[in-house]
VMD Tcl script that builds the backbone (N, CA, C; Angstrom):
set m [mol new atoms 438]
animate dup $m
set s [atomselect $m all]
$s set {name element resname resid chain x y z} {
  {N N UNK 1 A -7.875 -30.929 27.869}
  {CA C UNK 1 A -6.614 -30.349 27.437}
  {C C UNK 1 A -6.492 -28.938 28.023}
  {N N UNK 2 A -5.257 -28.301 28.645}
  {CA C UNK 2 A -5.293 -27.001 28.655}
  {C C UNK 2 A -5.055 -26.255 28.098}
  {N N UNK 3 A -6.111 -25.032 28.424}
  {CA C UNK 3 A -6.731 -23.720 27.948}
  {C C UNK 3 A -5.895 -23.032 26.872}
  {N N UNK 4 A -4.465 -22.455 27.383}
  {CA C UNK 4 A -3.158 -22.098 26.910}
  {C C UNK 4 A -2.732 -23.097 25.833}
  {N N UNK 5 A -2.854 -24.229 26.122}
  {CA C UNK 5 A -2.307 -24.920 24.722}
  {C C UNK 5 A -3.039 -24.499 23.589}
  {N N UNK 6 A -4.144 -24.924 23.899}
  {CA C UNK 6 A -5.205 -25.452 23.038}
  {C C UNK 6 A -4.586 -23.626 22.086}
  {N N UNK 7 A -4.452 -22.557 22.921}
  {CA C UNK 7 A -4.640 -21.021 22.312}
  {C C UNK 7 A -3.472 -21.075 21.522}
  {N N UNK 8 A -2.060 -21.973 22.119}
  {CA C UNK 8 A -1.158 -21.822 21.163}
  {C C UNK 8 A -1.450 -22.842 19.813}
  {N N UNK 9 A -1.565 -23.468 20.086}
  {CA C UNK 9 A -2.666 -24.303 18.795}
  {C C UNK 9 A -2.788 -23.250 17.985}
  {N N UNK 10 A -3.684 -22.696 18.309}
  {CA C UNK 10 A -4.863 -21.578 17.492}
  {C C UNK 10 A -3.560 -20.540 16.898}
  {N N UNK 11 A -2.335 -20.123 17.790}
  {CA C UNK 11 A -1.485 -18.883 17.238}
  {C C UNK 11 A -0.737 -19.476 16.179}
  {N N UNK 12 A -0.349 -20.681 16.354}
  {CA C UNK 12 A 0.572 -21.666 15.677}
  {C C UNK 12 A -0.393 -21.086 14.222}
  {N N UNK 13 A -1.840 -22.159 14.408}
  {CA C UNK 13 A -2.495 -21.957 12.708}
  {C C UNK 13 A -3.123 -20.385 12.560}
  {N N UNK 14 A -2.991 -19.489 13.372}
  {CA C UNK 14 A -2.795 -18.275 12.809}
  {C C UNK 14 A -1.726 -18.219 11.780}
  {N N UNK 15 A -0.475 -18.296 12.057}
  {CA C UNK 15 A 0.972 -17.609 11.756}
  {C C UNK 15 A 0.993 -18.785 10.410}
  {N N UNK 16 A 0.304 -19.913 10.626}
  {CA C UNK 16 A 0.230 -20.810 9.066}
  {C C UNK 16 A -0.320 -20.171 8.125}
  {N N UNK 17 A -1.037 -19.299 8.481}
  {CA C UNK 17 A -2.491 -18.604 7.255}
  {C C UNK 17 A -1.887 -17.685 6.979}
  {N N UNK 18 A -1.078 -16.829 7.894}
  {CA C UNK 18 A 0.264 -15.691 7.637}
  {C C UNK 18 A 1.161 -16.125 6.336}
  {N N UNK 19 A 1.692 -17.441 6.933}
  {CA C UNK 19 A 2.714 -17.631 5.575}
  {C C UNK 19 A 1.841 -18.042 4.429}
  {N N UNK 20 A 0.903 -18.859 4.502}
  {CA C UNK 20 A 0.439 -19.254 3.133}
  {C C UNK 20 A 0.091 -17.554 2.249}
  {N N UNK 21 A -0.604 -17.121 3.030}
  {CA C UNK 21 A -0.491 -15.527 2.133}
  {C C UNK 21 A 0.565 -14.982 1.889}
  {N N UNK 22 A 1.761 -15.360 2.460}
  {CA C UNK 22 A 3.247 -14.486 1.992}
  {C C UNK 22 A 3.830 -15.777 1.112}
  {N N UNK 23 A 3.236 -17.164 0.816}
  {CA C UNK 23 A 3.583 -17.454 0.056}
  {C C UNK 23 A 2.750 -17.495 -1.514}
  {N N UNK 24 A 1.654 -16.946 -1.481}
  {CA C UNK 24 A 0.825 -16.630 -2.514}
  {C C UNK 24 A 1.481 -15.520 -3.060}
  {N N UNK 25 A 1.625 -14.340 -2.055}
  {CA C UNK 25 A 2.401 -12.677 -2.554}
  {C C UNK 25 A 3.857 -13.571 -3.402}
  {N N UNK 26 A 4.317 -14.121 -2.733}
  {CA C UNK 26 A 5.797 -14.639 -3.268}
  {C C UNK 26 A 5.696 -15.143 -4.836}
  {N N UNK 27 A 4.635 -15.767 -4.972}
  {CA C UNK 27 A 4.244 -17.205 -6.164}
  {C C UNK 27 A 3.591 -15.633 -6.895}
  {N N UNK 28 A 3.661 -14.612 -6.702}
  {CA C UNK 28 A 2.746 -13.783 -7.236}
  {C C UNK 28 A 3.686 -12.702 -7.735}
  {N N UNK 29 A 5.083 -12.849 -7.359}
  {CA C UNK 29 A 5.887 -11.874 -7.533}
  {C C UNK 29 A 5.967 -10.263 -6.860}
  {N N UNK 30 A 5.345 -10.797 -5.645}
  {CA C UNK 30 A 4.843 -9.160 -5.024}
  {C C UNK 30 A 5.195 -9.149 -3.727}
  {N N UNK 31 A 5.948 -8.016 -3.089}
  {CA C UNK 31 A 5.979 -8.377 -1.763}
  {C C UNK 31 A 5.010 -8.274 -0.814}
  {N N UNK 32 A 4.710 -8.975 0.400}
  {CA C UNK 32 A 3.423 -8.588 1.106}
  {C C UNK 32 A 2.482 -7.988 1.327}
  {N N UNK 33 A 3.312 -6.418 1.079}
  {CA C UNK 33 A 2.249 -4.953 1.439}
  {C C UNK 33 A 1.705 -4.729 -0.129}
  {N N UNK 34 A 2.599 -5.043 -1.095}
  {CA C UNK 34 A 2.124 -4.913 -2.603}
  {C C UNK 34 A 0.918 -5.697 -2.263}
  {N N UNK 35 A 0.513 -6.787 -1.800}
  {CA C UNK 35 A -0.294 -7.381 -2.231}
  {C C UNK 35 A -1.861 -7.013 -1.192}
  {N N UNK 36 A -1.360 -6.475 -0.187}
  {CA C UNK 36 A -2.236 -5.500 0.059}
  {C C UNK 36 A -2.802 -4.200 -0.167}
  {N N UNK 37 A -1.804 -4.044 -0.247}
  {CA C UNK 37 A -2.027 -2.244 -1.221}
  {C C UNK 37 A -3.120 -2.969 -2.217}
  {N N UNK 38 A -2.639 -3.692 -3.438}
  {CA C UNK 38 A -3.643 -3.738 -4.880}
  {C C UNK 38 A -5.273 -4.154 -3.977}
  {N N UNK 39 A -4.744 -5.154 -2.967}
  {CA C UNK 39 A -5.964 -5.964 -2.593}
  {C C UNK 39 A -6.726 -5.097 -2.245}
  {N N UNK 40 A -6.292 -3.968 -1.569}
  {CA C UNK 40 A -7.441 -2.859 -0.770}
  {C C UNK 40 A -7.919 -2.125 -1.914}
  {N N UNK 41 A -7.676 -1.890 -3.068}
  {CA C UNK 41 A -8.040 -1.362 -4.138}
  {C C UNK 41 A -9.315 -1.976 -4.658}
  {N N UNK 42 A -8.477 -2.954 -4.827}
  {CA C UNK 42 A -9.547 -3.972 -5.253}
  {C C UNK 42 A -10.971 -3.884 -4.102}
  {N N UNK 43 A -11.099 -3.931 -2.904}
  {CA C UNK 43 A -11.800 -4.134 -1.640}
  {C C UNK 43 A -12.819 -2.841 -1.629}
  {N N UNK 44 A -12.087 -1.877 -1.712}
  {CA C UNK 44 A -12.160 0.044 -1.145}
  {C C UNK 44 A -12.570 0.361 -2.430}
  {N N UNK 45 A -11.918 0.581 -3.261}
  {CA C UNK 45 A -12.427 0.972 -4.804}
  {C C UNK 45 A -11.101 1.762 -5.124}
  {N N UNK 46 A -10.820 2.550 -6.445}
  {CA C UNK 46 A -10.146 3.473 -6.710}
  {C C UNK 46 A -10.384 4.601 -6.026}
  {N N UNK 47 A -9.199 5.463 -5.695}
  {CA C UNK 47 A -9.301 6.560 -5.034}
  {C C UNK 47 A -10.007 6.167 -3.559}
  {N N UNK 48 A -9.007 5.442 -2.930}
  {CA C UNK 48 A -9.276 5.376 -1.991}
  {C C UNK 48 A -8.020 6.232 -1.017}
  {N N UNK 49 A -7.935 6.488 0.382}
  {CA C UNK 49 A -7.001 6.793 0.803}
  {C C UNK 49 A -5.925 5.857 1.228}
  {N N UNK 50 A -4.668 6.388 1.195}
  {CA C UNK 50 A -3.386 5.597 2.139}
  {C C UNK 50 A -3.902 5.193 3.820}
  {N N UNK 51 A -5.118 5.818 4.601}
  {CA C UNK 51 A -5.277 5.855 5.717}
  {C C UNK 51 A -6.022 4.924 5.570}
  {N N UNK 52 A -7.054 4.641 4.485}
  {CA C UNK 52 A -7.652 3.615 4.274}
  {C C UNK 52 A -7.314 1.931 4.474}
  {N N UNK 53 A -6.376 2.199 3.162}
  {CA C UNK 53 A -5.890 1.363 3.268}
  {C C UNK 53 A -5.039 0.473 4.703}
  {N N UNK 54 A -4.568 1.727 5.166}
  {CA C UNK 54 A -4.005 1.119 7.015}
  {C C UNK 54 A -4.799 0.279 7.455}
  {N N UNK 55 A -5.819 1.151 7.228}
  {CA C UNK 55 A -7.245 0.209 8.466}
  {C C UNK 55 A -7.722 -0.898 8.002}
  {N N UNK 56 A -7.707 -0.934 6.309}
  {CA C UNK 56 A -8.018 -2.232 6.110}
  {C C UNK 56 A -7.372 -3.440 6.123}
  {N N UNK 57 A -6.198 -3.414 6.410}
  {CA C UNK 57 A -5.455 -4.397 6.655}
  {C C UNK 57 A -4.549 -4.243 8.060}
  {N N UNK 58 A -4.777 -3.655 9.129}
  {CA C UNK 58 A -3.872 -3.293 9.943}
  {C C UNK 58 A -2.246 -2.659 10.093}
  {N N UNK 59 A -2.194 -2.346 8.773}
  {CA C UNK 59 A -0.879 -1.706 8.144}
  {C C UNK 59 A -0.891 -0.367 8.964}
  {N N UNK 60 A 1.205 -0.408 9.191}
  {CA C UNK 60 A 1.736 0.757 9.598}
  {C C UNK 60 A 1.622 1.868 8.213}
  {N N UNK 61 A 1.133 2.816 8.726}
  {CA C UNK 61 A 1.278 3.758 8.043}
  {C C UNK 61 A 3.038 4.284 6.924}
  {N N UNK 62 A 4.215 4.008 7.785}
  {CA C UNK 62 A 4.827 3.667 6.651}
  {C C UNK 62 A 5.057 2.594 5.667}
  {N N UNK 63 A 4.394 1.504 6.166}
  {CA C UNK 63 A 4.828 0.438 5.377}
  {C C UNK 63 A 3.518 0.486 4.150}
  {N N UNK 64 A 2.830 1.116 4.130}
  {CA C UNK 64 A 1.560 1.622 3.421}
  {C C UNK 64 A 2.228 2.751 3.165}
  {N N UNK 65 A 3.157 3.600 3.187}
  {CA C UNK 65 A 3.177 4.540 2.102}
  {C C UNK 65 A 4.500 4.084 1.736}
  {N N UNK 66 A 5.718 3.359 1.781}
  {CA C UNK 66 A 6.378 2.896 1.453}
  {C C UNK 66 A 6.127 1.959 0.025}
  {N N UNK 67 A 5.235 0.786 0.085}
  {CA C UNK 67 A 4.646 0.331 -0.914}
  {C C UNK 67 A 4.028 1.330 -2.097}
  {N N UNK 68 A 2.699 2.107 -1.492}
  {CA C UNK 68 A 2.378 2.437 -2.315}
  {C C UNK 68 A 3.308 3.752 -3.298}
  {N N UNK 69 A 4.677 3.980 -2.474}
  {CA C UNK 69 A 5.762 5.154 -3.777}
  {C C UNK 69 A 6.435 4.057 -4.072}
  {N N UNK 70 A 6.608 2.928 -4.017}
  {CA C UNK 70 A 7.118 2.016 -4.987}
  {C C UNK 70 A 6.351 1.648 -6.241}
  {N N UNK 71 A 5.072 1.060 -5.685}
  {CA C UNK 71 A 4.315 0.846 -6.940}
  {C C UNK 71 A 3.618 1.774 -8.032}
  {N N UNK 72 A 3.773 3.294 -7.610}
  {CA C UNK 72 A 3.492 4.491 -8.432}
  {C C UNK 72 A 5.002 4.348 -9.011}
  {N N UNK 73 A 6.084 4.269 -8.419}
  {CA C UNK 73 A 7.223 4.353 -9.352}
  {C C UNK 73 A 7.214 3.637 -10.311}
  {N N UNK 74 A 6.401 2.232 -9.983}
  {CA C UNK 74 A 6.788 1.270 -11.085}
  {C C UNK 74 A 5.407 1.132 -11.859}
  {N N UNK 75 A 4.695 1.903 -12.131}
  {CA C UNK 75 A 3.398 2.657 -12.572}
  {C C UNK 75 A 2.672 1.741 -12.578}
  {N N UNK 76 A 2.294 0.891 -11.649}
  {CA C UNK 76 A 1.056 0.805 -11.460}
  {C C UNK 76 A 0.046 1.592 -10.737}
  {N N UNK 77 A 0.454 2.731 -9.641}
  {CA C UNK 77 A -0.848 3.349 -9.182}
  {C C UNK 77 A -0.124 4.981 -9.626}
  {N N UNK 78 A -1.154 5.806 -9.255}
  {CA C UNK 78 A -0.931 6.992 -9.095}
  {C C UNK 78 A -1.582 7.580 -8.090}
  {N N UNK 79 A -1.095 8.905 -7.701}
  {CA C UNK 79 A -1.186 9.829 -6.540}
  {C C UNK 79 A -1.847 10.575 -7.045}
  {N N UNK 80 A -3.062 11.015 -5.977}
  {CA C UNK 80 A -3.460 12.540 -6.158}
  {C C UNK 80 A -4.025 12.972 -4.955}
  {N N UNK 81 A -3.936 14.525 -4.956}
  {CA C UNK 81 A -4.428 14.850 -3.386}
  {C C UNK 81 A -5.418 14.839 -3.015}
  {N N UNK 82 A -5.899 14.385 -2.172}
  {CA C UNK 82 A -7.203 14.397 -1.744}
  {C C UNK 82 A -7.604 15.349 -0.623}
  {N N UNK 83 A -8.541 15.405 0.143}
  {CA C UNK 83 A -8.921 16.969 1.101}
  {C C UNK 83 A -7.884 16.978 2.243}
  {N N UNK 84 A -7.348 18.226 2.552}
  {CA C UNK 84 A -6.415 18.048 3.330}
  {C C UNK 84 A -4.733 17.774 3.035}
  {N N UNK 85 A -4.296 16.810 4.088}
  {CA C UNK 85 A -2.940 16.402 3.470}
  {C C UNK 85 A -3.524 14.242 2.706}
  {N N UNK 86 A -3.936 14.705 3.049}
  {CA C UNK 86 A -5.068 13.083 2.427}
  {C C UNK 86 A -4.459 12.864 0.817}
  {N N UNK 87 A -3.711 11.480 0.662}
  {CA C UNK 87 A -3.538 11.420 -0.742}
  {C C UNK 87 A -4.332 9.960 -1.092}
  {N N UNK 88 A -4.679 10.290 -2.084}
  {CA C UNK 88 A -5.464 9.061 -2.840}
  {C C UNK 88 A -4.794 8.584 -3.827}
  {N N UNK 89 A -4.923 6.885 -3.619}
  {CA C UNK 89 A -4.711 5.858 -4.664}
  {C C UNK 89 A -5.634 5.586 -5.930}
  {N N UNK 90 A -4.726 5.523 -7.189}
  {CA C UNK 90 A -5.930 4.944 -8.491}
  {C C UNK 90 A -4.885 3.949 -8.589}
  {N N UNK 91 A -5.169 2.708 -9.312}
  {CA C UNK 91 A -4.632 2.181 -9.812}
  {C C UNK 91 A -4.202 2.783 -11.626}
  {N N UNK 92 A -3.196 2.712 -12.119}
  {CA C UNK 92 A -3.101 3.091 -13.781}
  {C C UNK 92 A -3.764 1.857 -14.696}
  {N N UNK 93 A -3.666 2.260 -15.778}
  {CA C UNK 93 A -4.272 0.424 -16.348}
  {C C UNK 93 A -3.202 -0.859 -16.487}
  {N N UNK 94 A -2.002 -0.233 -15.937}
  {CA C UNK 94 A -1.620 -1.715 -15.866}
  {C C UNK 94 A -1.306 -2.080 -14.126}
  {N N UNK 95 A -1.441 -1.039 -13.149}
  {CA C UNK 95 A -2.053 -1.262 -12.270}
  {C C UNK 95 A -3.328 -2.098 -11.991}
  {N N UNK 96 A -4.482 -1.824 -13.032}
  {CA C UNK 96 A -5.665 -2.993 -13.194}
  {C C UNK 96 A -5.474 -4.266 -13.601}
  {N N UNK 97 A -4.629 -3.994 -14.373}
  {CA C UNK 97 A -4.232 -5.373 -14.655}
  {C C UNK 97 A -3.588 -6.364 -13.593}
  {N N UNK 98 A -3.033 -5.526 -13.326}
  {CA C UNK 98 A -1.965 -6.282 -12.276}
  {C C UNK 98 A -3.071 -7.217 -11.026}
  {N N UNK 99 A -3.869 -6.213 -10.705}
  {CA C UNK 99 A -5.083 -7.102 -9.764}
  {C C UNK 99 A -5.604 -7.933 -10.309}
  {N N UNK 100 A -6.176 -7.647 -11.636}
  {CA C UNK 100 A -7.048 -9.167 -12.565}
  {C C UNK 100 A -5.943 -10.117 -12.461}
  {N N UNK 101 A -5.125 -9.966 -12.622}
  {CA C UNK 101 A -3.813 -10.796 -12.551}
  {C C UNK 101 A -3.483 -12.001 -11.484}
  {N N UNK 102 A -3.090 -10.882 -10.630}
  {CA C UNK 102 A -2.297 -11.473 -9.254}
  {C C UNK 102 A -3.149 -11.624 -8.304}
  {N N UNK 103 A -4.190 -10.084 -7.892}
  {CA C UNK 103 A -4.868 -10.223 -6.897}
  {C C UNK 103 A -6.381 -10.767 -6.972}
  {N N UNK 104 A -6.844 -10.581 -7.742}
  {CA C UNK 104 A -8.498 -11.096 -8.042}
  {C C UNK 104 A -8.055 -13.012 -8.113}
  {N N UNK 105 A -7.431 -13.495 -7.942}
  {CA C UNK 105 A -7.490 -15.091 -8.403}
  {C C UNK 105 A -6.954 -15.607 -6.688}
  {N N UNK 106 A -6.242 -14.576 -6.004}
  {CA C UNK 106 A -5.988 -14.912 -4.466}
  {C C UNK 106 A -7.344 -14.856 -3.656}
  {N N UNK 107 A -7.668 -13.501 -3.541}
  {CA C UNK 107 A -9.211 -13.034 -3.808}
  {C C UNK 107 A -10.389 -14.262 -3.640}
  {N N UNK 108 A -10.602 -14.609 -4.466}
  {CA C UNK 108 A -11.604 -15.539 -5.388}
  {C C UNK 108 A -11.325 -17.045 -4.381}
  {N N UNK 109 A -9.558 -16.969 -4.247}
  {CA C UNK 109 A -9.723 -18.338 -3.555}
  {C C UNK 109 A -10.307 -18.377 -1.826}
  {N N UNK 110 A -9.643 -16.992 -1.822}
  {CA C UNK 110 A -10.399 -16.723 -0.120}
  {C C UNK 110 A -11.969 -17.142 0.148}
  {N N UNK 111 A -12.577 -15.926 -1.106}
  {CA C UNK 111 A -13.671 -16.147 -0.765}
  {C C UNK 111 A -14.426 -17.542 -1.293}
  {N N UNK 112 A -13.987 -18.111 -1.819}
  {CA C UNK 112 A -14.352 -20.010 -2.184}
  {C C UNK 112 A -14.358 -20.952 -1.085}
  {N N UNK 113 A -13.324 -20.712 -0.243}
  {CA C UNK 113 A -12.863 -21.319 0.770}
  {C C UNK 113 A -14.015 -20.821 2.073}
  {N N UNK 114 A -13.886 -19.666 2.210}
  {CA C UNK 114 A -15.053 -18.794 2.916}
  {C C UNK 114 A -16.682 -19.576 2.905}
  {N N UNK 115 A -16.770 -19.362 1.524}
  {CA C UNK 115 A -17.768 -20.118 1.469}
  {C C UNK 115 A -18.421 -21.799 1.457}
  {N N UNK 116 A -17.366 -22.461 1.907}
  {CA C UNK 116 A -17.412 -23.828 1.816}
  {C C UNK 116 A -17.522 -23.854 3.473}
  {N N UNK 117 A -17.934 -23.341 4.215}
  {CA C UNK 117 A -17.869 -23.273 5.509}
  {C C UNK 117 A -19.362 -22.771 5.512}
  {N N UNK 118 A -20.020 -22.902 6.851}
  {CA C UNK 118 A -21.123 -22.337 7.090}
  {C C UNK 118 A -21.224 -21.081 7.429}
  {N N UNK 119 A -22.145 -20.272 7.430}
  {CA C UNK 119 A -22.037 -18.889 8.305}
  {C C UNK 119 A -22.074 -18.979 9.628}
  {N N UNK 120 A -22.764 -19.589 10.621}
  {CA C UNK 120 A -22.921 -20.126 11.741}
  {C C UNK 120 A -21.404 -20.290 12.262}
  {N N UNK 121 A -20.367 -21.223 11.398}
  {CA C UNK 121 A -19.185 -21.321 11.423}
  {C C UNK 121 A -18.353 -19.981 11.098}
  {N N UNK 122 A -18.465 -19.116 10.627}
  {CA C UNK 122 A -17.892 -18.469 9.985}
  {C C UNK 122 A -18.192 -17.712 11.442}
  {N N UNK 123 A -19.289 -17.251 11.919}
  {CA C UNK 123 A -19.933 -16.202 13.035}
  {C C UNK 123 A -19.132 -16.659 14.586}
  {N N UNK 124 A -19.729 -17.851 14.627}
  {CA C UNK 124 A -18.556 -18.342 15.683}
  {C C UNK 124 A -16.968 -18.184 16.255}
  {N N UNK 125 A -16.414 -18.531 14.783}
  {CA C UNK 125 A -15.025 -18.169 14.815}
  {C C UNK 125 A -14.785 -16.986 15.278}
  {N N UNK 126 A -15.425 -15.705 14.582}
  {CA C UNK 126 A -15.351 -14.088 14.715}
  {C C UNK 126 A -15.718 -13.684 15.846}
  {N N UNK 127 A -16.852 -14.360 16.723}
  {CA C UNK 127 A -16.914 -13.883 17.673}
  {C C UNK 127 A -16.439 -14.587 19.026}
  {N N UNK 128 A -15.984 -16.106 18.948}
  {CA C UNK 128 A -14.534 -16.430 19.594}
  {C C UNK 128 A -13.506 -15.743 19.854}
  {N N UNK 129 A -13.062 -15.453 18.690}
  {CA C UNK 129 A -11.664 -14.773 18.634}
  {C C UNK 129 A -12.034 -13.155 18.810}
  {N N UNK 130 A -13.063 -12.524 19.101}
  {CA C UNK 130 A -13.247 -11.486 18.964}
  {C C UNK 130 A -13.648 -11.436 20.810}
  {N N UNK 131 A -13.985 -12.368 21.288}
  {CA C UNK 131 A -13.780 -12.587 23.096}
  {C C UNK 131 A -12.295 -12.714 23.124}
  {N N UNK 132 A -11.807 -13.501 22.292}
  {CA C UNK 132 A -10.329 -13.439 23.517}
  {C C UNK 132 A -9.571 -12.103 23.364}
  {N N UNK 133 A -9.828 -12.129 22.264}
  {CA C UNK 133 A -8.782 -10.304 21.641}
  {C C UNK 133 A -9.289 -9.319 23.118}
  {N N UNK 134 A -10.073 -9.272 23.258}
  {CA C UNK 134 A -11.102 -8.306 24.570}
  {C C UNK 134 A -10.855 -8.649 25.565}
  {N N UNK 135 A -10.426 -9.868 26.045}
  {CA C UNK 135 A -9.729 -10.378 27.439}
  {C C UNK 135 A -8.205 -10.411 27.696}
  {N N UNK 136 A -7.819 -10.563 26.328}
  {CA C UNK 136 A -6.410 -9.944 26.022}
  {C C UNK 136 A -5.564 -8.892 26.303}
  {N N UNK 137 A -7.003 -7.916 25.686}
  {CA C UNK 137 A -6.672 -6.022 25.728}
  {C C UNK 137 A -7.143 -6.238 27.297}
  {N N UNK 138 A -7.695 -6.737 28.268}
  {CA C UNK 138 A -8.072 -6.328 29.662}
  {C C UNK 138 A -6.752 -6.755 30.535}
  {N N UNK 139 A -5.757 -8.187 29.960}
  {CA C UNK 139 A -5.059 -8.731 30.737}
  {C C UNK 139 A -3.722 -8.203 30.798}
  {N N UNK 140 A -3.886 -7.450 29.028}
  {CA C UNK 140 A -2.471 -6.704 28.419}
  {C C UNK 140 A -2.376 -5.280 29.287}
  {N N UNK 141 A -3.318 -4.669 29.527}
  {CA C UNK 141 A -3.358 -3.714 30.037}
  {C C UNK 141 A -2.601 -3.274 31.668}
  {N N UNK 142 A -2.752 -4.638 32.141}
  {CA C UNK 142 A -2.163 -4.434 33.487}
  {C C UNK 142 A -0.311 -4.181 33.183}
  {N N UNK 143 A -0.161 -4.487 31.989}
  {CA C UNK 143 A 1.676 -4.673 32.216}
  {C C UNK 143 A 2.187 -3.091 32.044}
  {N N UNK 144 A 2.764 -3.140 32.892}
  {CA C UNK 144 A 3.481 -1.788 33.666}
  {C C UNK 144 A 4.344 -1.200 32.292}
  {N N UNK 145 A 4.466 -0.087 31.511}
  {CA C UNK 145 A 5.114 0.334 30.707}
  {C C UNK 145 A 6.936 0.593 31.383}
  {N N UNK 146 A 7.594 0.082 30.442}
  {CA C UNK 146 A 9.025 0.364 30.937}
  {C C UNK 146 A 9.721 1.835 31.000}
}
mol reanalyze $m
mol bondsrecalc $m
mol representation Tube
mol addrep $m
């Protein structure tokens, strides 16, 4: 079979694993980045940073601070400054809740699923896809900026 298919294959059930998580956030009452924001909480700990959080999920920096002054409005987290212009996330307690809730049971299914697979399998995949991403960035690189 060729190479290119077989990869759109692979983008196709990428962008499937995309929606099933925006349809978990949905079934969860949260929009996408909500459900990253709590998740990185959950992940990072309390008082973690907004920059943090970027990196842990590949989030634009506004769409990570966009979320997180929504969900301080609607009190689940709060702000405080951290060193610098650095602001840190807590969750409030019904912010905690909200993760025992919504995000710890999404959570739980990841890592269930995770684990019904081998590590061998699990190592493979990561470092598959962690060759093409690298031949990607070498092939992406040649295209001429407009």
């Amino acid at each position: 079979m060729d190479a290119y298919k077989l990869f759109q294959d692979y983008i196709c059930l990428q962008h499937q694993i995309d929606e099933c998580y925006h349809e978990l956030a949905v079934r969860q009452r949260l929009s996408d980045s909500a459900l990253l924001v709590l998740w990185s909480l959950l992940e990072l700990g309390e008082g973690c940073t907004q920059r943090d959080i970027c990196r842990q999920f590949a989030l634009t920096k506004q769409t990570v601070h966009s979320s997180v002054r929504k969900l301080a409005k609607e009190g689940f987290l709060s702000l405080r400054p951290g060193s610098g212009r650095e602001v840190r996330v807590y969750p409030t307690e019904a912010g905690r809740a909200l993760i025992r809730e919504k995000i710890l049971p999404v959570k739980n299914a990841e890592e269930a699923a995770s684990r019904r697979m081998e590590a061998e399998e699990l190592e493979q995949m990561l470092r598959l896809t962690r060759k093409w991403f690298a031949l990607f960035q070498e092939e992406s690189a040649a295209i001429p900026p407009k």
